[in-house]
N, C-alpha and C positions, 0 to 999 in steps of 0.2 A: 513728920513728913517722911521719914525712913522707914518706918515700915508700912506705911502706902506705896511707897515705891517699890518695896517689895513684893508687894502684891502688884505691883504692874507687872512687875519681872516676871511671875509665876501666872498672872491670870486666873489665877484661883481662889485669891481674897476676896475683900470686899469691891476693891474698884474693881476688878476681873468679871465682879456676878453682877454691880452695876452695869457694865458694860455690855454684858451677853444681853440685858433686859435691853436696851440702848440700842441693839444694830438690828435692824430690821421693823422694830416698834412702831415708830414712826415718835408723835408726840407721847408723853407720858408723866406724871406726876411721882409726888416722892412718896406717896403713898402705892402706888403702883410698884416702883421701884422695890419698897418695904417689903410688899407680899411677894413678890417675884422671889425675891433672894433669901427670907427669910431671915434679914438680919433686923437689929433693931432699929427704932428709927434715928437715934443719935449716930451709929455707925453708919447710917444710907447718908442722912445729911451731909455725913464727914464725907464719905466715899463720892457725893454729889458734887460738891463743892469741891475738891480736890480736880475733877475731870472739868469742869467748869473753868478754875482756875488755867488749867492746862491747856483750855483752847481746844478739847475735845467733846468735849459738850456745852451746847448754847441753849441756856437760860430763857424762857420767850415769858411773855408778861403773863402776868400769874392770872385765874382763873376771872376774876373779879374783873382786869385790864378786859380783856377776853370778850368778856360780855356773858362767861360762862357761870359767874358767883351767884348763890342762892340766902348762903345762909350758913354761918362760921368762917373761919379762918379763910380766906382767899388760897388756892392749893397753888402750890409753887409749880411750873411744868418746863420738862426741856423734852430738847429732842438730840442725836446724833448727826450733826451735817455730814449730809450726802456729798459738800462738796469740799471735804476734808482729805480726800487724796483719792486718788484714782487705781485700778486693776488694769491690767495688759491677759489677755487670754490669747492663745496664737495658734492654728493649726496648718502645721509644718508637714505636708503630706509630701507624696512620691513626684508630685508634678505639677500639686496647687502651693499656695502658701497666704492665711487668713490672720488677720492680727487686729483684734477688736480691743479699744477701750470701754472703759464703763467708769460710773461714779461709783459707790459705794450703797447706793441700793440697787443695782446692777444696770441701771440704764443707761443704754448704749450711748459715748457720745462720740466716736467716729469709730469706722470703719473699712478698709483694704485690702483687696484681693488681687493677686497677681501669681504670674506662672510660673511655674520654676521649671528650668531645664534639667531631662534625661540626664543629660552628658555633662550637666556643671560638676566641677571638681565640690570637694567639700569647702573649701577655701571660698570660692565662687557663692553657695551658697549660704555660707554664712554671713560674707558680704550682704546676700540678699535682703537676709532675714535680720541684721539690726538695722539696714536703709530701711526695711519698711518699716519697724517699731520706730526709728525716727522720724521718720517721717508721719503717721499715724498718727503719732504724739504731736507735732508742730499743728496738723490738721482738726487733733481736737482742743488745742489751747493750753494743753496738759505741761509742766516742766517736768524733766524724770527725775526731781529732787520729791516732787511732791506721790512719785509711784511707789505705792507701797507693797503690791506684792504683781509678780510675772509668772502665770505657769502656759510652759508650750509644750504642746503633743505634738509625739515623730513617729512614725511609722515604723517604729523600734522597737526592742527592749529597754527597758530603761532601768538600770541599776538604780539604789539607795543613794548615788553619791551623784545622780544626772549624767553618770554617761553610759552609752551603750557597748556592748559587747562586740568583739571584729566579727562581721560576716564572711563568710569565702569568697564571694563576690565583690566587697566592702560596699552592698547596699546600706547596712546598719551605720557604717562610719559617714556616708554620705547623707542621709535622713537626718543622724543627729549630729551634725558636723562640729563637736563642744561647744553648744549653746551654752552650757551650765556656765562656762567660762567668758565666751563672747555676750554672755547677757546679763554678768552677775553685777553688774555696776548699773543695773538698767531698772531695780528695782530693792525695795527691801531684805526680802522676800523671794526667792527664783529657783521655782521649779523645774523642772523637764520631765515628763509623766508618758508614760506607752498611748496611742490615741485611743484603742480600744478601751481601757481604761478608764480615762475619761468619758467616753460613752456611754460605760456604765455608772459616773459619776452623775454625770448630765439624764440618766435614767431615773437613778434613784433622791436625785434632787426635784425635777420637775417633771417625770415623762412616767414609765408604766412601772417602773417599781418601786413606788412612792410606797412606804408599809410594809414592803417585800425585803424577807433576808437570805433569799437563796434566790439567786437569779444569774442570766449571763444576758450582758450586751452583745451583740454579732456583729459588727460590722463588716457587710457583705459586701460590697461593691466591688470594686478591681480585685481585691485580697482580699482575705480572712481575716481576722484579729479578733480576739474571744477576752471582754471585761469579765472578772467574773468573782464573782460576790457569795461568799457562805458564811454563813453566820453572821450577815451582818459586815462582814469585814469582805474590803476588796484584795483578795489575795494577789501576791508580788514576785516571793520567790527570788531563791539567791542570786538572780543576774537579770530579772524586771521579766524574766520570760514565761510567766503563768497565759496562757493563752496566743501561745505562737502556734500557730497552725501549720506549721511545716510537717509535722507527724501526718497531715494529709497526706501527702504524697506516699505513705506506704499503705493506704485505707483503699481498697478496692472500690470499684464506680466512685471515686473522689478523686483518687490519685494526685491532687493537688493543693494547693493553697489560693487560688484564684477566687475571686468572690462571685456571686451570684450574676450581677450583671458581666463580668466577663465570660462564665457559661454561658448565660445566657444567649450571646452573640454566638458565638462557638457553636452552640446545638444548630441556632438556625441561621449559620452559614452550613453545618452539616446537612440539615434538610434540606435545604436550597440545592444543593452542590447534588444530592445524590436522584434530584428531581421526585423526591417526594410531595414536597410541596404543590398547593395546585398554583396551577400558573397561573391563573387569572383571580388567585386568591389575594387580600391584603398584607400579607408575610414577601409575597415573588413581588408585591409593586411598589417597596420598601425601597429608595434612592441606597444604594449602598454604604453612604456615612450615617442613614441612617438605620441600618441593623445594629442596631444596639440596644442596651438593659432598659432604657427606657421606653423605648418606642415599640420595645416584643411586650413587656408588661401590658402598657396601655389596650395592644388589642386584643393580648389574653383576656382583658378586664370585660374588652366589650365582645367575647367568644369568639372571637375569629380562630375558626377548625385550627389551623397550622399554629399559630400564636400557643394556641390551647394543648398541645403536643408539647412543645417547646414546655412552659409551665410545670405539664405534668411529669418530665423528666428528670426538670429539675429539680422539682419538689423531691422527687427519691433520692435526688444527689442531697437536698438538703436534710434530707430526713437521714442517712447516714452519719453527715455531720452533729447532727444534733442526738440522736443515737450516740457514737460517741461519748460526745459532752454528757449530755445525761446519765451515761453509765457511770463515767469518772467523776464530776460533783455533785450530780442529785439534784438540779437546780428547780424550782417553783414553776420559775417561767424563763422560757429564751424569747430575748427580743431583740428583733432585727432590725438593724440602725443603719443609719445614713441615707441618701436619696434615693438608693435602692427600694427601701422598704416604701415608698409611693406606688401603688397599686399595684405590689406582692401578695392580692388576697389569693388570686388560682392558686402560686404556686404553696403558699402554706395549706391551700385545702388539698392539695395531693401529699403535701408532706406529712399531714397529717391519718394520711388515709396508710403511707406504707410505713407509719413510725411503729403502729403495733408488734409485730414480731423482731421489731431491732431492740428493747427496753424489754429489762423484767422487772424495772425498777417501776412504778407509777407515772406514766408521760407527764413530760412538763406542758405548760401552757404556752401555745404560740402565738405572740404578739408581733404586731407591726410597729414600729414604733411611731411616734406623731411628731418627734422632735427636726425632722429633716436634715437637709444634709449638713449645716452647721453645727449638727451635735457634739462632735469633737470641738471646735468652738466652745460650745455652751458648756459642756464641761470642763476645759479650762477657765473660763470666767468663773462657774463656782468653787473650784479648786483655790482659785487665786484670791476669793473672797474670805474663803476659811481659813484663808492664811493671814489675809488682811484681817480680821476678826479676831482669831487665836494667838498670831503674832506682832506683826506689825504694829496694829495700834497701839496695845500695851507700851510698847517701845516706844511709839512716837508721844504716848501721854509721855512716859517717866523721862524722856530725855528732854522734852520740854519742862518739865518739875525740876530740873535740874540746873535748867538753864534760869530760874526764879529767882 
């Protein structure tokens, strides 16, 4: 039993490669199991039965029981329960704040959204932000003994050790108000990740760069924030600041860090204001709350003259940006994340039109992305799952083998 446990510790033995076979499979056999990992079948057996004993794998009636047997030995079959402990994913934005559970095949089983104020101190919002992970947890029936791993995205930097660096402003200190501290007894497992990041996490898990080793997630909307991925690896950087967009601000026609949907508003309160706009067009008969990133998209989308102005300006603003990026990592493709990218097609087709003369490198490809504005969400749930996969559970097998 010692050196099974050992291999729980490392996740590299035999329970380790039983187990990769295990998460996500769904049912499977110990024949199954066999070819997966390549070991033989006395050491699957072993390594089967070991995880079994420990309460991490559940045994279901063998193929015969089933109604499945044909003809030889009856095949033994387990699966991983789903309902073996639970992930916490959290997005910790500038003014929102989202904190989903899920079981361990990633289905949601509650969910909470609520606001976070401008002017809270850090104290204040941290307060926030484990009321609502308790809370959360009560609502989906979860204990936090049985939470095996926590990862939340902050509108920050995020260092190797989860915290971020002082800003001049102290927005960085307020975004990430030491969750890594205020959350480390709330899970296994507990991360604190840049949201951008995860973006690109939630990109390359389930969204457009599925297969892609060179890419960058954009999340555009209020801010900037740039995931960004070469070779395969999500680059980090000595203080979590690979993809801080603040070098906008000295980029002529950018000069900023603001995201798309905040330009966006901006151009056309410009047109409006300088009487460009036709008055009696769909842009001038816009209620004032609502001149915003969504509602200029939308009539870009359906050609409205002044909307479509708007669009194509911004597109040149995004086409610098991405100019930029392009020059500096080389990426495949830039994709544009968060609820922004909902009917962003104008303005990628002008950004596309002024990218030629900014790259001498080969343009990348410009994608929308499909994952919506929870992406940062979704990418801390699979962050937190590969933690509960690579980490946690191993752990929680061998310290139950211990407890035997």
């Amino acid at each position: 039993m010692a050196k099974i446990s050992a291999d729980l510790g490392t996740g590299r033995g035999s329970v380790g490669l039983v187990l990769d076979l295990a998460w996500g499979h769904g049912v499977f056999t110990a024949s199954d199991a066999m070819a997966a990992s390549g070991l033989t079948r006395s050491t699957t057996i072993d390594a089967l039965d070991t995880l079994v004993a420990a309460g991490v794998l559940r045994e279901l009636p063998n193929a015969r029981d089933a109604g499945e047997y044909r003809a030889g030995r009856p095949a033994r079959r387990f699966e991983l329960p789903t309902d073996l402990g639970a992930v916490i994913g959290i997005d910790s934005g500038d003014s929102h704040l989202t904190v989903t559970i899920a079981d361990l095949a990633g289905s949601v089983l509650a969910s909470a959204r609520r606001a976070l104020g401008a002017q809270q101190t850090p104290q204040e919002r941290r307060d926030d932000i484990v009321d609502a992970v308790r809370s959360t947890l009560a609502s989906a029936g979860i204990d936090r003994k049985d939470v095996l791993a926590l990862c939340a995205g902050v509108a920050a930097p995020v260092a190797r050790d989860g915290s971020s660096p002082p800003h001049p402003e102290g927005f960085w200190e307020r975004t990430n108000p030491g969750l890594v501290d205020a959350l480390a007894d709330w899970a296994q497992v507990v991360q604190i990740k840049n949201d951008a990041q995860l973006a690109a996490a939630a990109e390359g898990a389930a969204g457009e760069a599925i297969g892609c080793r060179d890419y960058i997630a954009l999340l555009a909307g209020e801010r900037l924030g740039a995931g960004v991925v070469v070779d395969g690896l999500l680059l980090h950087g000595a203080h979590g600041g690979v993809g801080e967009m603040f070098a906008f601000d000295y980029v002529r026609d950018v000069d900023s860090a603001f995201g798309l949907g905040a330009a966006a508003e901006e151009l056309a309160q410009r047109l409006l204001r300088s009487g460009e706009a036709d008055p009696d067009g769909a842009l001038a008969k816009l209620r004032p709350e609502q001149v915003d990133g969504g509602h200029i998209m939308a009539l870009a989308a359906a050609q409205d003259p002044d909307a479509l102005r708007v669009a194509n300006r911004l597109g040149e603003r995004l086409a610098r940006i991405v100019g930029v990026l392009g020059s500096m990592f080389d990426p495949q493709r830039v994709i544009i994340c968060g609820a922004v990218a909902e009917g962003i097609g104008p303005v990628l087709d002008a950004t596309r039109e002024a990218l030629a003369p900014l790259l001498h490198l080969p343009r990348p490809e410009l994608i929308a992305s499909q994952l919506g504005g929870d992406i940062v969400t979704q990418g801390a749930l699979a962050t937190a799952l590969q933690s509960a996969r690579g980490t946690a559970l191993p752990r929680l097998a061998q310290e139950r083998l211990r407890e035997m």
